[in-house]
C-alpha positions as CSV (number, residue, x, y, z in Angstrom):
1,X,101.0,14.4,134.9
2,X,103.7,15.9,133.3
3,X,103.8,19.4,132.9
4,X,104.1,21.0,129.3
5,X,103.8,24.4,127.5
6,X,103.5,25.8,124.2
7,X,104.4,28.7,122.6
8,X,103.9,29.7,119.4
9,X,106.4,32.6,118.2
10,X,105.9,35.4,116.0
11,X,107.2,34.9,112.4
12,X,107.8,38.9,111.9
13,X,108.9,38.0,108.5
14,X,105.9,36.1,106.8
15,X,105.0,39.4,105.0
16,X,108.4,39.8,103.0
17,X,108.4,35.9,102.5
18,X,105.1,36.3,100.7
19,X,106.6,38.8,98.9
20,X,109.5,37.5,98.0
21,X,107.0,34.5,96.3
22,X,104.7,36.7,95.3
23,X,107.3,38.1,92.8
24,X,109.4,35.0,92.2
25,X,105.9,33.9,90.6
26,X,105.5,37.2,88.9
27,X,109.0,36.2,87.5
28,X,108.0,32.3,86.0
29,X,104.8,34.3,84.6
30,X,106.8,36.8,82.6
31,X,108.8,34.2,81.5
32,X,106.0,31.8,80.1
33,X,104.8,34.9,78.7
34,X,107.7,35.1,76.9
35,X,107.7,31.7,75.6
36,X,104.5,31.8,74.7
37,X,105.3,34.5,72.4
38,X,108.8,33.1,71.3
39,X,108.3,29.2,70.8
40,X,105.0,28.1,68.8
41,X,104.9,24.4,69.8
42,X,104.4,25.5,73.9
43,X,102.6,28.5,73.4
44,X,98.9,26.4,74.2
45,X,100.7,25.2,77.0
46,X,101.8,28.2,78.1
47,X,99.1,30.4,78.0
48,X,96.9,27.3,79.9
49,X,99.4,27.5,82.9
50,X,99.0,31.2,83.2
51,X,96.0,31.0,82.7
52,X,95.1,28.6,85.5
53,X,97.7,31.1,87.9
54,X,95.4,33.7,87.6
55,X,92.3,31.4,88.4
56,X,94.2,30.5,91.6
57,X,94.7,34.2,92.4
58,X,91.4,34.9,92.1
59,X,89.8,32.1,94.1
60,X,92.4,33.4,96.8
61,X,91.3,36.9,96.5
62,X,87.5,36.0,97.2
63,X,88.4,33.4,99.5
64,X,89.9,36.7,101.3
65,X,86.5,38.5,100.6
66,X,84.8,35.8,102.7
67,X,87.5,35.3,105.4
68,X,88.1,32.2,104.6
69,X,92.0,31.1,104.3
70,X,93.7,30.1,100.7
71,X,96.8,30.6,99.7
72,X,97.5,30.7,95.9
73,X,101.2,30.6,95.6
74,X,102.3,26.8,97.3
75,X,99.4,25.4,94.4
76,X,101.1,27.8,91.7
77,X,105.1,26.9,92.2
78,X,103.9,23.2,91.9
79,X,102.3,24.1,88.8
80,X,105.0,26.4,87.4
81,X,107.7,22.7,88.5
82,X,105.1,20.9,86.3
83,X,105.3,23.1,83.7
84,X,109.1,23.3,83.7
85,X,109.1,19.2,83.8
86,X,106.9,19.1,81.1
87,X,109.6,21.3,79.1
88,X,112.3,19.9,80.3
89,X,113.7,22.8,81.6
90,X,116.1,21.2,84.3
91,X,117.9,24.4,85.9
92,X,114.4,26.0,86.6
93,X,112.7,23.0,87.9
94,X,116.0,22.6,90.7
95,X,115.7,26.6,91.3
96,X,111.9,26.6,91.5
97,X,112.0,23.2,93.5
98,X,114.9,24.8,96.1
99,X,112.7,27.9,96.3
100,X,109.4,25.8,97.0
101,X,110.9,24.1,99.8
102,X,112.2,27.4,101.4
103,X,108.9,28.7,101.0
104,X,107.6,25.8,103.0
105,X,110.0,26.3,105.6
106,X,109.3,29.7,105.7
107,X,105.5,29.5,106.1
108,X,105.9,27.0,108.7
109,X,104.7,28.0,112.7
110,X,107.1,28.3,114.9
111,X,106.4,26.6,118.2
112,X,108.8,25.9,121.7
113,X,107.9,23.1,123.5
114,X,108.7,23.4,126.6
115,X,108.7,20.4,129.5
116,X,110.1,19.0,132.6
117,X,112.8,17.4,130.2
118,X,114.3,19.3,128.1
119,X,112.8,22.5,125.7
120,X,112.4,22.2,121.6
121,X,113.0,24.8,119.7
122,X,111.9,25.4,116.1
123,X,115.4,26.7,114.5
124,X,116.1,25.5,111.2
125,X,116.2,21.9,112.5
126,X,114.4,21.6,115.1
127,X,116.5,22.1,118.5
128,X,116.9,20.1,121.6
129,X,117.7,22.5,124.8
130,X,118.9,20.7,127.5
131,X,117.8,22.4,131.5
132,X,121.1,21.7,132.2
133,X,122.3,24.7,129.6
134,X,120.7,27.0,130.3
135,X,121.1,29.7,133.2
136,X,117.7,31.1,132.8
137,X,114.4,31.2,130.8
138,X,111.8,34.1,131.1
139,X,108.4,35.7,129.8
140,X,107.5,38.3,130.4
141,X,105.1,40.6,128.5
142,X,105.0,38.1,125.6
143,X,108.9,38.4,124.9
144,X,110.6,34.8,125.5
145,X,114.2,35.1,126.5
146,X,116.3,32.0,126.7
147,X,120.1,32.6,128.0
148,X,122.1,30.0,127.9
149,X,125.2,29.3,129.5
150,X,127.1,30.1,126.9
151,X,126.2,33.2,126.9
152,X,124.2,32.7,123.8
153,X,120.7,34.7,124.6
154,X,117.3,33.7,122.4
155,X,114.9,36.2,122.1
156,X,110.9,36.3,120.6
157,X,108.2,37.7,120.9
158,X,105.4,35.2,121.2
159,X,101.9,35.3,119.1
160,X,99.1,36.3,121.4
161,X,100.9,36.6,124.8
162,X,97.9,37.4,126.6
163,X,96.0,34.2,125.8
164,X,98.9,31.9,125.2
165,X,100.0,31.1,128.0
166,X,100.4,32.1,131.8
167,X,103.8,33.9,132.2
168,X,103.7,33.7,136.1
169,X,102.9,29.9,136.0
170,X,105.5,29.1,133.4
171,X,108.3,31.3,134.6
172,X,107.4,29.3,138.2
173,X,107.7,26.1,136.1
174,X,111.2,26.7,134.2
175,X,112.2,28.5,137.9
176,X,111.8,25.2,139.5
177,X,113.4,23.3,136.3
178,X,116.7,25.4,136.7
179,X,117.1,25.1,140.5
180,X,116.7,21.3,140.1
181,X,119.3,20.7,137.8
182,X,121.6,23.2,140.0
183,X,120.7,21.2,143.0
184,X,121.4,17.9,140.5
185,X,124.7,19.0,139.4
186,X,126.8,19.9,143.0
187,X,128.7,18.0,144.0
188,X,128.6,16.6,147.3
C-alpha cells in the first residue's frame, strides 16, 4: 500500500477575507439603499433584497448561537448578482461576479498531498512538486518547510499539528523519498 499524507495548512488570512466581504456587502447594501430611495420603479425590489440580506445575517447569527456552521455572505453576493441581472447593471454583476469567485478561492482549505510520487500543493492552481526538486522537506512543530532546489523555500504552519499528522513518521517518509531519487539520479 502506498503511503500518503495530508496536511491541511493554516489560512492565517480567512479573518480579513471575511472582512473584506463582509464590507464589499455592506457596500451593494448602501447602494440598493440608495436606489431604493432614488429610482421608484425598483424601489420594491430593492428594499426585498435587503431585506432578505438581513434575514440571512440573522439565521447566521443564531446558527452561531447554536454552534452550528452558516455562512451568510457566499448566499448574499449571489443574491446581490441576481439583483444586479435583474437591473441590468452589467459592470457590477462582472465586479460582484470577479469578487465571488475570489471569495471562493479564498474560503477554500488548503491541503498538501503528499506521496511516494510526487507532492500537491494548494497554490493558486494547484501545484505538482516533483521529489526530484526538492533538496529537503521537514515538520517540525507544525511548521512545513519545503526547499527546493532552486533555492525557493515554502513555508506553513499546519492546522492542528499535534493531531494531524506524525512529524517523526512523515519526515522518515519524505527522508527516504529524497535519498531515493539521489540514489536514482547518479550516475554510474
Amino acid at each position: 500500500m502506498m503511503q500518503k499524507f495530508k496536511l491541511v495548512l493554516k489560512n492565517e488570512k480567512v479573518k480579513q477575507h471575511k472582512l473584506f466581504s463582509l464590507l464589499i456587502i455592506i457596500i451593494n447594501i448602501l447602494f440598493l439603499a440608495f436606489l431604493a430611495i432614488t429610482s421608484s420603479e425598483i424601489r420594491f425590489r430593492c428594499i426585498a433584497v435587503i431585506i432578505l440580506i438581513a434575514v440571512l445575517f440573522i439565521i447566521e447569527h443564531f446558527s452561531k448561537k447554536k454552534n452550528k456552521e452558516y455562512n451568510a455572505k457566499a448566499p448574499a453576493i449571489l443574491i446581490i448578482i441576481v439583483t444586479y441581472l435583474t437591473f441590468k447593471f452589467w459592470l457590477p454583476v462582472f465586479i460582484m461576479a470577479i469578487l465571488a469567485v475570489l471569495y471562493i478561492i479564498s474560503e477554500r482549505q488548503l491541503i498538501v498531498y503528499v506521496n511516494s510520487s510526487n507532492i500537491i500543493y494548494p497554490s493558486f492552481t494547484k501545484k505538482t512538486i516533483e521529489w526530484k526538486e526538492l533538496s529537503n522537506i521537514l515538520l517540525k512543530d507544525g511548521l512545513l518547510t519545503i526547499d527546493f532546489k532552486n533555492n525557493k523555500i515554502i513555508q506553513q504552519l499546519i492546522e492542528d499539528a499535534e493531531v494531524a499528522v506524525n512529524e517523526k513518521e512523515f519526515n522518515d517518509f519524505c527522508r527516504a523519498q529524497l535519498e531515493s531519487v539521489a540514489t536514482n539520479q547518479r550516475p554510474d
